[in-house]
Backbone atoms as SQL, in Angstrom:
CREATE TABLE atoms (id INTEGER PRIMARY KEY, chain TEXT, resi INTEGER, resn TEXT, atom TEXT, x REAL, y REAL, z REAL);
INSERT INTO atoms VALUES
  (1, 'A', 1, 'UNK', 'N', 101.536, 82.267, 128.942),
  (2, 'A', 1, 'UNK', 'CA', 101.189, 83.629, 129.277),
  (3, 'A', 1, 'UNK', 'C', 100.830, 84.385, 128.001),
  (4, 'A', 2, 'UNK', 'N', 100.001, 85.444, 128.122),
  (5, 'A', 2, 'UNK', 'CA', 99.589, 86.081, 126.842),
  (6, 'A', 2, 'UNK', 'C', 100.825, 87.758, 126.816),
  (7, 'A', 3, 'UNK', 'N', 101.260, 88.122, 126.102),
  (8, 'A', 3, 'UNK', 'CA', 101.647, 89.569, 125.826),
  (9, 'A', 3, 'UNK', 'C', 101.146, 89.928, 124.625),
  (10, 'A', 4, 'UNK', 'N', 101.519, 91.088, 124.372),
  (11, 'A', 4, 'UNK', 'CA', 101.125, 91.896, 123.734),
  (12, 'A', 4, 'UNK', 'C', 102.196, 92.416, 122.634),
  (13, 'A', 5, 'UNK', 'N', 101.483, 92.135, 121.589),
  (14, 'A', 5, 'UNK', 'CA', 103.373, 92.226, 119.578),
  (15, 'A', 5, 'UNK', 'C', 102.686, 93.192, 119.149),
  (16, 'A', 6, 'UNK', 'N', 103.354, 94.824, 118.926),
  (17, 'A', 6, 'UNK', 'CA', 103.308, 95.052, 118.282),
  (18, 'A', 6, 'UNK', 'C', 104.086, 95.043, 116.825),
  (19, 'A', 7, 'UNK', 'N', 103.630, 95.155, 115.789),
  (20, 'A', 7, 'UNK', 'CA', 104.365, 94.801, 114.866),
  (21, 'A', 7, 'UNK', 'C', 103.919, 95.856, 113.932),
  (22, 'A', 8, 'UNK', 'N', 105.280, 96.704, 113.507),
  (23, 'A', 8, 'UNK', 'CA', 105.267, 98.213, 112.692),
  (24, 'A', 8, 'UNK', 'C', 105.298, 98.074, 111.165),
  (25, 'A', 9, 'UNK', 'N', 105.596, 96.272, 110.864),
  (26, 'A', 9, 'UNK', 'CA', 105.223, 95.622, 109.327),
  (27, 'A', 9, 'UNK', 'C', 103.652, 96.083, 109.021),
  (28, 'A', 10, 'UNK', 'N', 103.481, 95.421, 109.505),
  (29, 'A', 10, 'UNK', 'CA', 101.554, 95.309, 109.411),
  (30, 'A', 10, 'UNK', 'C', 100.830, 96.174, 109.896),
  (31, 'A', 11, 'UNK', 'N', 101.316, 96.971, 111.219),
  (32, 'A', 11, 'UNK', 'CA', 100.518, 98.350, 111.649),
  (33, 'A', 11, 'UNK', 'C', 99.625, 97.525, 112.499),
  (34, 'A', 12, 'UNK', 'N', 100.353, 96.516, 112.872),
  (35, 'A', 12, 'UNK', 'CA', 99.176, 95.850, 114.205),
  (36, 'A', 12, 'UNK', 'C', 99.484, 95.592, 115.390),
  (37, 'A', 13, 'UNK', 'N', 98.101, 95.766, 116.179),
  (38, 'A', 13, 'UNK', 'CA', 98.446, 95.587, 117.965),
  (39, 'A', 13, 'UNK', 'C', 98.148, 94.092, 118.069),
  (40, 'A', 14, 'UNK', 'N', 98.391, 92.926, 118.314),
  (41, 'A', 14, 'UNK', 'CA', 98.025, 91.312, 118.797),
  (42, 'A', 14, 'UNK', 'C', 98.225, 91.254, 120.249),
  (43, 'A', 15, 'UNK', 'N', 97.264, 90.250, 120.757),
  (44, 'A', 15, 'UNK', 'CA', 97.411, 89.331, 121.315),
  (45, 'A', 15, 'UNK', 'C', 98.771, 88.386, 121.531),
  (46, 'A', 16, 'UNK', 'N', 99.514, 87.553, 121.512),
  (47, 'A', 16, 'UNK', 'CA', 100.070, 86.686, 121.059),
  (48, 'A', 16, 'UNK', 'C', 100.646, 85.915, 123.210),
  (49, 'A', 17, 'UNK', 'N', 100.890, 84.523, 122.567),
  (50, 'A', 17, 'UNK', 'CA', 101.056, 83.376, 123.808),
  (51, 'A', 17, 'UNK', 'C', 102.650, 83.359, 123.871),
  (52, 'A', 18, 'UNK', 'N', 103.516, 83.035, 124.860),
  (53, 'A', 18, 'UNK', 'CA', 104.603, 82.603, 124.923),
  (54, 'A', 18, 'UNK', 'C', 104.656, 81.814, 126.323),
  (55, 'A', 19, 'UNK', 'N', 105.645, 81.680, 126.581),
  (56, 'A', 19, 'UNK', 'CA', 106.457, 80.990, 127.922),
  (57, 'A', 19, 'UNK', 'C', 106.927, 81.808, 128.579),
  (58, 'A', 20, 'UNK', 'N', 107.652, 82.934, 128.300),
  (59, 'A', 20, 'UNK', 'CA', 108.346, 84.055, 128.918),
  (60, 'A', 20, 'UNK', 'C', 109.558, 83.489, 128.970),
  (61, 'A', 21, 'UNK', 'N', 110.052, 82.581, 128.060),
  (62, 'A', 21, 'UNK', 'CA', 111.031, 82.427, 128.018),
  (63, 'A', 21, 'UNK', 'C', 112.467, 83.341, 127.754),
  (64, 'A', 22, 'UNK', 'N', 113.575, 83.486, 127.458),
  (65, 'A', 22, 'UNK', 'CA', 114.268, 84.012, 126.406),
  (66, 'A', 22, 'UNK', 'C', 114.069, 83.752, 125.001),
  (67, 'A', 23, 'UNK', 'N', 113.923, 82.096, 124.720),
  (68, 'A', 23, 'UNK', 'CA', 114.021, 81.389, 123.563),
  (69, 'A', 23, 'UNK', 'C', 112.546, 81.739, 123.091),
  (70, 'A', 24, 'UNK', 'N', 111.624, 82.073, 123.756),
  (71, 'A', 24, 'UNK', 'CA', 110.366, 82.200, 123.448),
  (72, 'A', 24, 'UNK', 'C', 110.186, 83.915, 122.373),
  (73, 'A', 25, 'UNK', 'N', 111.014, 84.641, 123.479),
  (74, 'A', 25, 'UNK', 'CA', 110.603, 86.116, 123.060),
  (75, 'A', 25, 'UNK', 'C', 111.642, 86.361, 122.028),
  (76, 'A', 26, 'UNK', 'N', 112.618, 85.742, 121.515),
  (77, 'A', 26, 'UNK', 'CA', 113.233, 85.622, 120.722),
  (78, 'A', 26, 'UNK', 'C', 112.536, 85.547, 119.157),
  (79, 'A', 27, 'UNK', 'N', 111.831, 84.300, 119.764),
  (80, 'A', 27, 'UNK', 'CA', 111.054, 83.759, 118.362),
  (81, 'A', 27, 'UNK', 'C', 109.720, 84.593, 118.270),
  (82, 'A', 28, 'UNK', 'N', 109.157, 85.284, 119.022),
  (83, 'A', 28, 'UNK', 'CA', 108.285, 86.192, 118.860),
  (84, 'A', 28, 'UNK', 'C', 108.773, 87.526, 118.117),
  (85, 'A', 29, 'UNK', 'N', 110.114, 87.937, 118.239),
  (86, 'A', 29, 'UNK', 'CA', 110.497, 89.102, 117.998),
  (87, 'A', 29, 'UNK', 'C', 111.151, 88.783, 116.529),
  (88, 'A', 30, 'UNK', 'N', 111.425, 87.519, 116.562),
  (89, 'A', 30, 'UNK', 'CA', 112.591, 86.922, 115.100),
  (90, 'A', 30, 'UNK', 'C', 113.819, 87.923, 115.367),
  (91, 'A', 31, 'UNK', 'N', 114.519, 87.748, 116.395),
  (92, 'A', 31, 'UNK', 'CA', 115.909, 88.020, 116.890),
  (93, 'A', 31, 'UNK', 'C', 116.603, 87.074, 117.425),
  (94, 'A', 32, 'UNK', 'N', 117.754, 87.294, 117.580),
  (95, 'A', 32, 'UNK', 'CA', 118.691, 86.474, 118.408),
  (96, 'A', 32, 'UNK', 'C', 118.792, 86.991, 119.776),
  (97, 'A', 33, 'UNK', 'N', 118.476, 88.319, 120.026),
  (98, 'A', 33, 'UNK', 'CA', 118.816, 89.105, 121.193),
  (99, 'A', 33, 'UNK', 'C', 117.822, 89.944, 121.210),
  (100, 'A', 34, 'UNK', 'N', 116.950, 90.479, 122.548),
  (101, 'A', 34, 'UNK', 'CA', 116.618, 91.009, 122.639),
  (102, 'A', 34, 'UNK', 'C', 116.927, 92.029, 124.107),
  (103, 'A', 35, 'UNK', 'N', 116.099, 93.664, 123.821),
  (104, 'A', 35, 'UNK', 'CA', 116.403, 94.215, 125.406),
  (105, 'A', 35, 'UNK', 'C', 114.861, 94.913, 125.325),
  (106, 'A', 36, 'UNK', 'N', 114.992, 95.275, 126.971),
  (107, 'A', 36, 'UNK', 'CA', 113.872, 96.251, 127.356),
  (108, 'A', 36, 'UNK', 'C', 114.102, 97.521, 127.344),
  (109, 'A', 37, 'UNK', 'N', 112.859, 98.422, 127.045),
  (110, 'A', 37, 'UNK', 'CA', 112.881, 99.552, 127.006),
  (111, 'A', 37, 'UNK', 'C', 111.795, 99.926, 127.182),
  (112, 'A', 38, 'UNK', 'N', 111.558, 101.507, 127.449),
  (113, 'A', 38, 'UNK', 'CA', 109.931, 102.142, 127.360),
  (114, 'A', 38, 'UNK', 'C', 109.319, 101.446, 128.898),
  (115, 'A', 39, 'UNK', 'N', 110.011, 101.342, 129.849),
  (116, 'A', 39, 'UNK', 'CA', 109.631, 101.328, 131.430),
  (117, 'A', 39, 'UNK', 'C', 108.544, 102.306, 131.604),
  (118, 'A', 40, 'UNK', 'N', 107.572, 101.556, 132.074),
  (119, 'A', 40, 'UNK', 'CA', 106.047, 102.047, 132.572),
  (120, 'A', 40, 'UNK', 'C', 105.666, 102.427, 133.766),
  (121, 'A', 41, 'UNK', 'N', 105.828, 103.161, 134.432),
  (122, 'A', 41, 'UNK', 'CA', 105.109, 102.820, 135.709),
  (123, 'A', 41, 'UNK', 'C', 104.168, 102.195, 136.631),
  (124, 'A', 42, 'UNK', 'N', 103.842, 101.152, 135.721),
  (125, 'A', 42, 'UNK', 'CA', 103.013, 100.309, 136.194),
  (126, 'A', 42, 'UNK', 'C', 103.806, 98.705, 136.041),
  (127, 'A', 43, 'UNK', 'N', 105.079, 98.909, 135.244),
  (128, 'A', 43, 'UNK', 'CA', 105.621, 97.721, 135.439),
  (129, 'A', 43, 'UNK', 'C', 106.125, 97.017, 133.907),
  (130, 'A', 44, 'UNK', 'N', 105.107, 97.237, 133.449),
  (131, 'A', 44, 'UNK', 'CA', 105.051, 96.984, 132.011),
  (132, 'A', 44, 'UNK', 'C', 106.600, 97.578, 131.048),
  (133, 'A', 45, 'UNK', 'N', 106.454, 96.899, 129.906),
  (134, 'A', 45, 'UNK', 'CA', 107.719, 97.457, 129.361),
  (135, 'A', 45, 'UNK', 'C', 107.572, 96.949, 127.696),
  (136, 'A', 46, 'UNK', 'N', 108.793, 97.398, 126.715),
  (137, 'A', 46, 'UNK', 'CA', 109.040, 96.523, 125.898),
  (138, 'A', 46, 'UNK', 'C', 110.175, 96.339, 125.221),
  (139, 'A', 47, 'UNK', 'N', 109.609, 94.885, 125.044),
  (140, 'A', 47, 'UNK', 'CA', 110.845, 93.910, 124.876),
  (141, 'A', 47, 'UNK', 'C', 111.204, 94.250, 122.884),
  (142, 'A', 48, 'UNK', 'N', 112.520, 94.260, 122.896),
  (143, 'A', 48, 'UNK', 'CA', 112.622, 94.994, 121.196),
  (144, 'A', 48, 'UNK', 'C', 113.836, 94.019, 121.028),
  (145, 'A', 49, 'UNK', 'N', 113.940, 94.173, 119.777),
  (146, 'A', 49, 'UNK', 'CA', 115.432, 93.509, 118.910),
  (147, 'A', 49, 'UNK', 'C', 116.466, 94.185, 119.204),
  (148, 'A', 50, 'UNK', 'N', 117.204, 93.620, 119.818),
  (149, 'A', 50, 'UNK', 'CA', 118.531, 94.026, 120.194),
  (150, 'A', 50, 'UNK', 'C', 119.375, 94.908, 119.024),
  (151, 'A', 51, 'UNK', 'N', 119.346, 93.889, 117.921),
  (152, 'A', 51, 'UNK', 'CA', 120.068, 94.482, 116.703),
  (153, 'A', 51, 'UNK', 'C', 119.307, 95.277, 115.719),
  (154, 'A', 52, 'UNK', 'N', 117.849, 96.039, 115.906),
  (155, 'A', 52, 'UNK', 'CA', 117.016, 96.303, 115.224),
  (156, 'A', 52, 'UNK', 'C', 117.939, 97.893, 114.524),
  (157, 'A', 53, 'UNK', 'N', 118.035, 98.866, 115.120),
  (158, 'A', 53, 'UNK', 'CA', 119.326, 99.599, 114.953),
  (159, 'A', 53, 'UNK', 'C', 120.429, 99.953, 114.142),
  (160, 'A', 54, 'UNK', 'N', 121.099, 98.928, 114.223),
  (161, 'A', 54, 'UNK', 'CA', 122.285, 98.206, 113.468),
  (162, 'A', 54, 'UNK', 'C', 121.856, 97.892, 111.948),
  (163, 'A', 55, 'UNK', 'N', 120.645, 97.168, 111.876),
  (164, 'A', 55, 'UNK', 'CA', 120.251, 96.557, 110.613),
  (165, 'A', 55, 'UNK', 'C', 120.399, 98.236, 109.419),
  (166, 'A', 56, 'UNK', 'N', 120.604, 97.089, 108.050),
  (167, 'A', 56, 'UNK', 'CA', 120.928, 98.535, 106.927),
  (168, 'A', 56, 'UNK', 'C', 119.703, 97.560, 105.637),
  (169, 'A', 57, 'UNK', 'N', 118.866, 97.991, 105.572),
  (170, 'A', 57, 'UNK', 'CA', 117.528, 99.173, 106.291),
  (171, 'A', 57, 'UNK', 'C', 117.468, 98.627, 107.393),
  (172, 'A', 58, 'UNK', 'N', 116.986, 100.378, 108.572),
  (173, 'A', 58, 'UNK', 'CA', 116.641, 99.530, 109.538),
  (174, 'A', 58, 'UNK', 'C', 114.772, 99.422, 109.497),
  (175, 'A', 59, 'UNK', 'N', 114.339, 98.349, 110.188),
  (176, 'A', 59, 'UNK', 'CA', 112.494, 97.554, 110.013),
  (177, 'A', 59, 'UNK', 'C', 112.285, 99.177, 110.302),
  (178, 'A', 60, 'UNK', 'N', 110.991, 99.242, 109.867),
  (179, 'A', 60, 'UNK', 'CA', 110.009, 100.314, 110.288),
  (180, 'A', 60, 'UNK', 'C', 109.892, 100.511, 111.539),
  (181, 'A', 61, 'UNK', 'N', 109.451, 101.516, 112.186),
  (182, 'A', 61, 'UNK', 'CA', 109.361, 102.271, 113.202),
  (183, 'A', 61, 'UNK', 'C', 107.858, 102.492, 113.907),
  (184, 'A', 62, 'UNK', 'N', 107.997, 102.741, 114.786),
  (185, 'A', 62, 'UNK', 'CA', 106.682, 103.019, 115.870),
  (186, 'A', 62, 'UNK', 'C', 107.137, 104.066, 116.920),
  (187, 'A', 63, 'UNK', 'N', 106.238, 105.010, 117.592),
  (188, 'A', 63, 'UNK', 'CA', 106.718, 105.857, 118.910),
  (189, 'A', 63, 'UNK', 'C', 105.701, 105.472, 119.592),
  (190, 'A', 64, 'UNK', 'N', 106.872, 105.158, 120.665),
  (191, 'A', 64, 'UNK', 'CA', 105.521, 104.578, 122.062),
  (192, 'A', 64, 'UNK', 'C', 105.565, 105.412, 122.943),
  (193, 'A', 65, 'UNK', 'N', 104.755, 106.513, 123.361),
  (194, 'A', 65, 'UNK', 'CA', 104.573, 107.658, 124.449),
  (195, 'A', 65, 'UNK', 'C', 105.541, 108.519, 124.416),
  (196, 'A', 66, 'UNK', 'N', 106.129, 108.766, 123.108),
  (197, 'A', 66, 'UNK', 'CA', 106.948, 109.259, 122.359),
  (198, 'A', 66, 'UNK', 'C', 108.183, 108.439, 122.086),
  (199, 'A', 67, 'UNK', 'N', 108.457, 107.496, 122.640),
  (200, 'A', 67, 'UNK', 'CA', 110.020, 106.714, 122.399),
  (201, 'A', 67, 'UNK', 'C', 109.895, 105.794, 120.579),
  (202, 'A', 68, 'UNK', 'N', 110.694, 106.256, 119.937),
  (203, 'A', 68, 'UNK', 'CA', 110.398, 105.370, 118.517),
  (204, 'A', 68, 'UNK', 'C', 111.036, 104.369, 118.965),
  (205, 'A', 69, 'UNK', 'N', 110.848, 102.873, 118.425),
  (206, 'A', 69, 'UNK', 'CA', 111.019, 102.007, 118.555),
  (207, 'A', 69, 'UNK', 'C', 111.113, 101.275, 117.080),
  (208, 'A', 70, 'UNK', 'N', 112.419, 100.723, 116.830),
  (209, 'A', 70, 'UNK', 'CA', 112.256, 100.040, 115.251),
  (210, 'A', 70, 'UNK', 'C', 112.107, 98.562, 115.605),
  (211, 'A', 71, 'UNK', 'N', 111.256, 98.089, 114.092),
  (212, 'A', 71, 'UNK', 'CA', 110.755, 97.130, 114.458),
  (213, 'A', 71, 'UNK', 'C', 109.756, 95.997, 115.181),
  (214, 'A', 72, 'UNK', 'N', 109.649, 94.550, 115.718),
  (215, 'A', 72, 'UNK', 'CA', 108.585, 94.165, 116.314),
  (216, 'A', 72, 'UNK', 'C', 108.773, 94.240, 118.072),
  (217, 'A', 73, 'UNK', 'N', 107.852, 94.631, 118.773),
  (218, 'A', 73, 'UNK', 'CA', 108.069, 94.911, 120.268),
  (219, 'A', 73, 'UNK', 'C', 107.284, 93.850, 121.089),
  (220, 'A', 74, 'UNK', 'N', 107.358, 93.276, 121.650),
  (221, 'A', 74, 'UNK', 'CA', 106.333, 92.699, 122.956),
  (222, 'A', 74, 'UNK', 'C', 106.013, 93.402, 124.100),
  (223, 'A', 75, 'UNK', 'N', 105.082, 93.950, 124.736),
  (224, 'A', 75, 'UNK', 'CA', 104.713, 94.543, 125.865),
  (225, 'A', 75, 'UNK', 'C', 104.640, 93.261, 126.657),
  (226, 'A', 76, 'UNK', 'N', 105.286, 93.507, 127.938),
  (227, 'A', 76, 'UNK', 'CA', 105.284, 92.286, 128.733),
  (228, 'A', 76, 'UNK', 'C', 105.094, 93.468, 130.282),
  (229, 'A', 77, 'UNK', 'N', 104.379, 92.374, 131.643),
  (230, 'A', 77, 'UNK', 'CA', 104.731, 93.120, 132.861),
  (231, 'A', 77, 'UNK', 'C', 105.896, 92.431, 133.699),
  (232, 'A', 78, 'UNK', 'N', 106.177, 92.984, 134.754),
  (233, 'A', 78, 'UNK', 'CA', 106.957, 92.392, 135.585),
  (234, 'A', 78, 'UNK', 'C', 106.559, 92.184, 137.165),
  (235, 'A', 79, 'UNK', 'N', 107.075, 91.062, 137.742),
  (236, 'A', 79, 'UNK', 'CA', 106.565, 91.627, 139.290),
  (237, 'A', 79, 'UNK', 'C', 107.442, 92.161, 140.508),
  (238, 'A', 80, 'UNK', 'N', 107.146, 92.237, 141.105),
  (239, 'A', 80, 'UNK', 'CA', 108.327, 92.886, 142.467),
  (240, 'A', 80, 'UNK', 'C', 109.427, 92.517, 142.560),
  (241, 'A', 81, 'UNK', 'N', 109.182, 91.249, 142.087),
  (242, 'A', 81, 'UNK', 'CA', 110.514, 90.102, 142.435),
  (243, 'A', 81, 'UNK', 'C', 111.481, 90.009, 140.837),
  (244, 'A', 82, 'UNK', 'N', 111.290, 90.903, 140.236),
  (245, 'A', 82, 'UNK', 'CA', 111.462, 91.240, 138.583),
  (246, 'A', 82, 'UNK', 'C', 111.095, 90.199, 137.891),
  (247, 'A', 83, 'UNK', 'N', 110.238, 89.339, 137.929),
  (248, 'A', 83, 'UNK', 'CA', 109.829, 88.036, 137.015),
  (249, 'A', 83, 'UNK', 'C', 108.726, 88.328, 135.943),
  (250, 'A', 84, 'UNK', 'N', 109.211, 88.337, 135.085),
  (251, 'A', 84, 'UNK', 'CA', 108.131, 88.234, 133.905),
  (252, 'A', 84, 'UNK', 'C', 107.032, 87.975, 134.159),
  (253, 'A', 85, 'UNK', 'N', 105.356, 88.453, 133.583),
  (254, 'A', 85, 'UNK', 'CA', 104.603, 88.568, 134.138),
  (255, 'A', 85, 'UNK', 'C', 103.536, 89.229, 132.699),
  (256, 'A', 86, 'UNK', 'N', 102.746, 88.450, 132.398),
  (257, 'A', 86, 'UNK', 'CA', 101.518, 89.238, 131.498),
  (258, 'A', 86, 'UNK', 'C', 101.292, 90.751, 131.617),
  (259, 'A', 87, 'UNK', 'N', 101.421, 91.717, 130.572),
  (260, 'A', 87, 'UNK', 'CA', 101.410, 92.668, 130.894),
  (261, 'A', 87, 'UNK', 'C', 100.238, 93.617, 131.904),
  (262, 'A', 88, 'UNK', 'N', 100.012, 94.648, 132.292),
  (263, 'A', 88, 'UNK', 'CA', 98.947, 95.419, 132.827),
  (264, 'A', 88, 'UNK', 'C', 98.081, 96.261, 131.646),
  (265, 'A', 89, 'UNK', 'N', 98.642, 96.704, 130.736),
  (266, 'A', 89, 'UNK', 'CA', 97.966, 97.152, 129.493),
  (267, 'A', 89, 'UNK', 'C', 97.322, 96.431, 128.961),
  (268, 'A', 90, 'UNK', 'N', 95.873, 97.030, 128.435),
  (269, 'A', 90, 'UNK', 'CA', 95.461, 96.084, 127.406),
  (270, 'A', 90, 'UNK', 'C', 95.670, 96.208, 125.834),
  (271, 'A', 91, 'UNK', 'N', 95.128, 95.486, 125.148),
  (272, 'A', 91, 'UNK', 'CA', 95.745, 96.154, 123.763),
  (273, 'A', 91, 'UNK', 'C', 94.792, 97.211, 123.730),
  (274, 'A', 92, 'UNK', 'N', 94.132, 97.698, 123.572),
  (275, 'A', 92, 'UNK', 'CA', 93.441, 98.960, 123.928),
  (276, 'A', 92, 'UNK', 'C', 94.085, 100.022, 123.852),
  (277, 'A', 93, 'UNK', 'N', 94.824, 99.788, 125.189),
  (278, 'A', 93, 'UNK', 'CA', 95.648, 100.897, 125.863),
  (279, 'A', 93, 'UNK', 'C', 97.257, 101.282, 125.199),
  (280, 'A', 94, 'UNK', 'N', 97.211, 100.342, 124.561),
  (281, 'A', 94, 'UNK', 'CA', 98.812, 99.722, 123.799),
  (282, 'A', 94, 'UNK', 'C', 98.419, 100.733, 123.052),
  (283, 'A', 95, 'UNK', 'N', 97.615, 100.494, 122.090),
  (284, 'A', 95, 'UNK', 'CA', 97.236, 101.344, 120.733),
  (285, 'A', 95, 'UNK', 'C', 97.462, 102.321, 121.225),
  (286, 'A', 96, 'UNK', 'N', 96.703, 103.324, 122.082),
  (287, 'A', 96, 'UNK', 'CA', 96.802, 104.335, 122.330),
  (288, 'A', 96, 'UNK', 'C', 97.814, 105.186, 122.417),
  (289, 'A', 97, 'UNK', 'N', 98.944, 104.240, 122.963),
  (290, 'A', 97, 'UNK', 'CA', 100.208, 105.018, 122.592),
  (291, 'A', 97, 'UNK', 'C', 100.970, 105.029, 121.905),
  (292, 'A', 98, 'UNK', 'N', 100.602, 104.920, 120.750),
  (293, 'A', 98, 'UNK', 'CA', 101.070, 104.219, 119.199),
  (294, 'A', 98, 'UNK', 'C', 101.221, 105.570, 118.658),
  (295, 'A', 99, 'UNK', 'N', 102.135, 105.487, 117.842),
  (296, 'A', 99, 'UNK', 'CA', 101.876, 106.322, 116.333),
  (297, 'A', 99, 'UNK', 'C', 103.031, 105.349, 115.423),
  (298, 'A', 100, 'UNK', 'N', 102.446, 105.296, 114.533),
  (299, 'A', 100, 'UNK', 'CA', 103.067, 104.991, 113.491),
  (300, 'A', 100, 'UNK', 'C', 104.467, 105.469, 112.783),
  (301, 'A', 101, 'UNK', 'N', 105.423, 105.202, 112.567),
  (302, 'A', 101, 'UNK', 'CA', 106.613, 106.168, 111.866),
  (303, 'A', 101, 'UNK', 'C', 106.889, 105.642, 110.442),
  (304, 'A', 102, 'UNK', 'N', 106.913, 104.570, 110.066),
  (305, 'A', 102, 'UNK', 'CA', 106.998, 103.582, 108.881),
  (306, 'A', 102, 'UNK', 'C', 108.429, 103.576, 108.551),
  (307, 'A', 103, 'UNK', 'N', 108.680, 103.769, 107.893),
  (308, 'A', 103, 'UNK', 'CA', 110.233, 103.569, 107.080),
  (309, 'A', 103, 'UNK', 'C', 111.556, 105.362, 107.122),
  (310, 'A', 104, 'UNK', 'N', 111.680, 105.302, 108.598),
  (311, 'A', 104, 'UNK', 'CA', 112.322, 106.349, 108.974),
  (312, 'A', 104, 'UNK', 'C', 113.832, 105.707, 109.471),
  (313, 'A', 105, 'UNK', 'N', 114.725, 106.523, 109.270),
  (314, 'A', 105, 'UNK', 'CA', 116.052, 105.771, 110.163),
  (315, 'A', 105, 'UNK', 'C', 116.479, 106.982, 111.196),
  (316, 'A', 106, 'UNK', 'N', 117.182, 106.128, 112.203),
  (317, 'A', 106, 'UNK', 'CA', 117.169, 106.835, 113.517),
  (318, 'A', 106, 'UNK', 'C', 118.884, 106.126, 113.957),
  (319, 'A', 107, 'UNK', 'N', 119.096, 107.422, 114.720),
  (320, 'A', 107, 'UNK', 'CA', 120.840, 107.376, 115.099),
  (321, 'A', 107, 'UNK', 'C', 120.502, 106.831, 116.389),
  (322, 'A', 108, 'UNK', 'N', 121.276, 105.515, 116.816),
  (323, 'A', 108, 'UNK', 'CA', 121.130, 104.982, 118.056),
  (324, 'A', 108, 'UNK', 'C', 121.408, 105.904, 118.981),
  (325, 'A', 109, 'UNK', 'N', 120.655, 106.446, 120.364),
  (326, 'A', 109, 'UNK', 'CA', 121.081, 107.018, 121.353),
  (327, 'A', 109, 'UNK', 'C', 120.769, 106.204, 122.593),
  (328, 'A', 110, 'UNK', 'N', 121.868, 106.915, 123.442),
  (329, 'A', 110, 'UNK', 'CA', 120.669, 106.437, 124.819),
  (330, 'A', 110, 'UNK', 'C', 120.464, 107.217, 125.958),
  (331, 'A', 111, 'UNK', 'N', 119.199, 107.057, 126.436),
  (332, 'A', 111, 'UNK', 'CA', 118.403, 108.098, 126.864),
  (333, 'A', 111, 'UNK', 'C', 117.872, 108.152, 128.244),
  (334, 'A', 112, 'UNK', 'N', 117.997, 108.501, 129.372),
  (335, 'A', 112, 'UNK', 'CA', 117.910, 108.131, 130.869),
  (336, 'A', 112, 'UNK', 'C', 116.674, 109.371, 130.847),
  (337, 'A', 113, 'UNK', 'N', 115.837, 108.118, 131.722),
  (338, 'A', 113, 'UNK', 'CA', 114.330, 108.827, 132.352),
  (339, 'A', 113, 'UNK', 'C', 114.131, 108.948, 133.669),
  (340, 'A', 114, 'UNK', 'N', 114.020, 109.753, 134.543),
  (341, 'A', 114, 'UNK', 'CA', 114.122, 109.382, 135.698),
  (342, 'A', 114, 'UNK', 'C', 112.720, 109.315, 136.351),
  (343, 'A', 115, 'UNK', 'N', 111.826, 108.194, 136.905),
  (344, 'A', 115, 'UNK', 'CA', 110.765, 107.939, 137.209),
  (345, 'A', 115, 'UNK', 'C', 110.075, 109.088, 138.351);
């Protein structure tokens, strides 16, 4: 399956292939753990480093439709049946909701959206 890395090192939107594995998005993200965040209404989401946060520095930063996000992300979709699924965005559209933050640190919160 193809998703979508952004990566806030390099300031780039990719392409990139996996399995949709765990072990897969792991090694895409270079974590041990990862979670979702930034729920789309179209299904889409992204997948981030669990421990990105925690880290002392923490990786550089990105805001996705305002949510900062540290570190590398995968945009992935899902389907009805919650199964992993190539995202609905294209990188196109990814970019678009980009901004850049670079080397900022941020106090873990957490934050309820209601659709």
């Amino acid at each position: 399956m193809n998703f979508i890395k952004i990566d806030p090192y390099a300031c780039t939107v990719t392409t990139v292939e996996g399995d949709g594995s765990n072990e897969s998005f792991c090694q895409l993200l270079g974590s041990e753990f990862w979670d979702v965040c930034a729920r789309q209404h179209n299904h889409d989401a992204l997948l981030v480093d669990d421990d990105a946060l925690s880290r002392n520095p923490q990786p550089p930063a990105f805001s996705f439709d305002g949510i900062a996000v540290h570190g590398i992300a995968i945009v992935t979709g899902c389907d009805w049946d919650g199964k992993t699924t190539e995202p609905t965005f294209t990188v196109e559209q990814v970019v678009e909701r980009i901004t850049w933050l670079g080397a900022v640190q941020t106090k873990p919160a957490l934050v309820w959206k209601a659709w």
